[in-house]
Each structure stands twice: as structure tokens, then as C-alpha cells.
N, C-alpha and C positions, 0 to 999 in steps of 0.2 A: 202548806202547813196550817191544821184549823187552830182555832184559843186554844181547844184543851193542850195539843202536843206543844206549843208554846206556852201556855202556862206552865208543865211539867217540866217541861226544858228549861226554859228563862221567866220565873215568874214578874220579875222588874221587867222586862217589856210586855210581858204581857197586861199588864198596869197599865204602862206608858201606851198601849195599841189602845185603849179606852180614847183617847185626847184626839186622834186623828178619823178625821170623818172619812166617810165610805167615798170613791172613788176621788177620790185627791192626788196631786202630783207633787211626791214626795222625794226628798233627796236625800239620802243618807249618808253619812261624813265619816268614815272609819264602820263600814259598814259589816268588816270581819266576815263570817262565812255567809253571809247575804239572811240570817234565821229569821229577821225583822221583817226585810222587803217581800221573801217568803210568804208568811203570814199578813202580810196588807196586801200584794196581790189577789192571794187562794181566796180572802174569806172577804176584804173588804174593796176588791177590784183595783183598788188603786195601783197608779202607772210612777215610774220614775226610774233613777240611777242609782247606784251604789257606788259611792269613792272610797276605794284601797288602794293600801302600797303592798302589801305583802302576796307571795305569790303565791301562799296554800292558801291563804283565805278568797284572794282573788278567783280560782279553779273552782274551791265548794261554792264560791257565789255564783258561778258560773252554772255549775251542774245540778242548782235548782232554783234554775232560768231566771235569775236575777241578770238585769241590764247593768254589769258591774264596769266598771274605769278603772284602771292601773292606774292612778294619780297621787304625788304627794298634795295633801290638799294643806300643806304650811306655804305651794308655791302659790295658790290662789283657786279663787273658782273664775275667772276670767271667761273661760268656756262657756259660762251660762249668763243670760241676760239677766235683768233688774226684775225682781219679781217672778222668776220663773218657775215660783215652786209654790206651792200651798204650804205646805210642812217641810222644815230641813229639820233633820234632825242629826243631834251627834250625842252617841250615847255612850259614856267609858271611854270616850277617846279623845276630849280638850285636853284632859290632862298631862298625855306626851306628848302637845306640842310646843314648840319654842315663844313662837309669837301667839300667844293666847287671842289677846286684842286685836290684831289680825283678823283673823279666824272668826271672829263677834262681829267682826264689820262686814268681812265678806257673808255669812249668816246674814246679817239683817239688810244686805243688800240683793241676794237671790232668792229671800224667803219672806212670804206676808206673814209666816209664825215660825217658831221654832220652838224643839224640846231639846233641852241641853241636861246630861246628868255625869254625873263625876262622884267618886270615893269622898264621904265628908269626914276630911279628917281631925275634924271637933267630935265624932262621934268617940264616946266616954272609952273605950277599949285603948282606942290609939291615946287619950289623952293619959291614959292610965301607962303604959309602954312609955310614952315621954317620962314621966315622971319616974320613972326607975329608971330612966337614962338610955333609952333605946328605943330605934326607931319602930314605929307599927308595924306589923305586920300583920295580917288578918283575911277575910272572904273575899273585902272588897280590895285591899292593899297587899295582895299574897305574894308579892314579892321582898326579898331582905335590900338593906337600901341599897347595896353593892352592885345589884343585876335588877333593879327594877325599870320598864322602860316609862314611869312616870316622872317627868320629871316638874310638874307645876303641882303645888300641895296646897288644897282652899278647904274654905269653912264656905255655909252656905251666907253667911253675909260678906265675905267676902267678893263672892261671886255675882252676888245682889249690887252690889256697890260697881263691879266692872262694869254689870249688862245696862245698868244707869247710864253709865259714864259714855257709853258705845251708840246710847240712842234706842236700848229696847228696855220694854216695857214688861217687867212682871206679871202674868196672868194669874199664875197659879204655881207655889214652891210645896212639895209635897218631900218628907222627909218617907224613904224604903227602909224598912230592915227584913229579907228573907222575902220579898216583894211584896210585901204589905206596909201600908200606911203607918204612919207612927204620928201621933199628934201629942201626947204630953210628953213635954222637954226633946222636941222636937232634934234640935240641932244638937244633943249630946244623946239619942236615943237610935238615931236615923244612920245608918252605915252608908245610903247613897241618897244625894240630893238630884232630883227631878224638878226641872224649869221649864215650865209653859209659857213662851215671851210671845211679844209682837214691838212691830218697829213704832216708837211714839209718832 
């Protein structure tokens, strides 16, 4: 897949493919139908894995020759040694797991960087839906809370404050809306937050 069909398709990875150098070995965390690994292979050679649980996303990661793993990755990355990644990334998918902090440790222990991105749900739409007494719903949160499979709800300092706490380092927080940057009033402007870390 080149940028342009990635950019048309998922403009927020196509953003986040800017961060990751050409031929790097990349792990992807909740890697859904493989579109990411895809497009870092095709255009920037880079080699790696794909970790899913689900079975239709596992098959499409399959059938464009993404190196995909049927794995719950809340049981661990155990399978991969200390450092064996240049980039991990997990993008739209910390936020349905149980042990968040977990999941940040094993990240900063298979990866010399990682991009972490998640639904900000400080962004002004959902704060506005609270306030009339009901949960968000929206692009990035498009599920009602009753059938949503998210179940951890952060702000980007929030999140800033865990990746502290876990031993990585803030690179770079860049706030998306519609895959574009957003820099005034960032954290009430920005629908998904984008984390460029490395381990202190």
C-alpha cells in the first residue's frame, strides 16, 4: 500500500508513518487488518509482526502478507526478547485493555521507541456530551457506552503522567483531528492523541 492509498484510507497513520524510519523492525500491537504494516513494508521496507486477537482481522492481515500472530497481547510479549523492535507500535488499541500499565512495560521493554495513540477524551465534543449527561459518542469513540469495546477513558496528560510513571520518555505528543495536527488548545481541539516515547 503507497502514502497516497494510506493517506485516503487512514489519514492518522498516515501522520504517524512520517515517525518511523525506512527499513526498521517494527511491531505492531492490535494491528487490526494489517493497513499499517502494509504500507511500511511496500513503501518503507521495514520488516516485523502484527499482534491480533480477532479472526477477521487476523485473515485480512494475512492476505496482504503481513507476518501476523493470533495473540492476546494483555497475556504479554514474553515471545520477543529485550529491545527487539525499533518501533512498537499500538495505535487505537491501549484503550480496550484491562492492564494498561502492563502493556507500557512490556512496550518499553521489546521497543527502543514507541507510538502510542488512543481517543482523547478531553477533546471538547465529548466534554460537551458529558455535560448534558451522557456518554460521548463520536469518530473516534463511535460506540454507545453499552456495546463499546473500550474500556480505559484518558486525556492526553493523563497518559503523559502513566508513560512517566512506566519509565518512558515523551518524544513528541501531537494532538489529530481528521489526521491533521491540531496545535491551538490542543488537548480540547485534538479527537486522537499521538505519543512518540522512548525508554529514559
Amino acid at each position: 500500500m503507497n502514502f497516497k492509498e494510506l493517506s485516503n484510507l487512514r489519514p492518522d497513520l498516515a501522520f504517524i508513518a512520517h515517525w518511523i524510519p525506512a527499513q526498521s523492525h517494527v511491531l505492531d500491537l492490535g494491528c487490526g487488518d494489517g493497513v499499517m504494516l502494509d504500507h511500511l513494508q511496500t513503501d518503507k521496507q521495514c520488516h516485523g509482526y502484527g499482534i491480533e486477537i480477532a479472526d477477521a482481522q487476523v485473515l485480512e492481515s494475512a492476505r496482504r502478507g503481513v507476518n501476523v500472530i493470533q495473540q492476546d497481547m494483555e497475556k504479554g510479549l514474553a515471545i520477543f526478547a529485550d529491545d527487539a523492535f525499533d518501533t512498537v507500535l499500538c495505535l487505537s488499541a491501549l484503550q480496550m485493555m484491562k492492564n494498561v500499565e502492563g502493556i507500557l512495560h512490556d512496550i518499553a521493554r521489546v521497543g527502543r521507541q514507541a507510538i502510542v495513540s488512543f481517543p482523547n477524551f478531553a477533546y471538547w465534543p465529548h466534554r460537551v456530551a458529558l455535560l448534558r449527561g451522557h456518554m460521548p459518542v463520536s469518530k473516534s469513540l463511535p460506540y454507545e457506552w453499552y456495546d463499546t469495546p473500550n474500556l480505559r477513558c484518558a486525556t492526553i496528560e493523563d497518559f503523559e503522567a502513566l508513560a512517566n510513571k512506566v519509565g518512558l520518555e515523551v518524544l513528541e505528543c501531537v494532538s489529530l483531528h481528521r489526521g491533521r495536527p491540531v496545535a491551538f488548545l490542543a488537548s480540547w481541539r485534538g479527537s486522537l492523541a499521538v505519543f512518540r516515547l522512548k525508554k529514559k
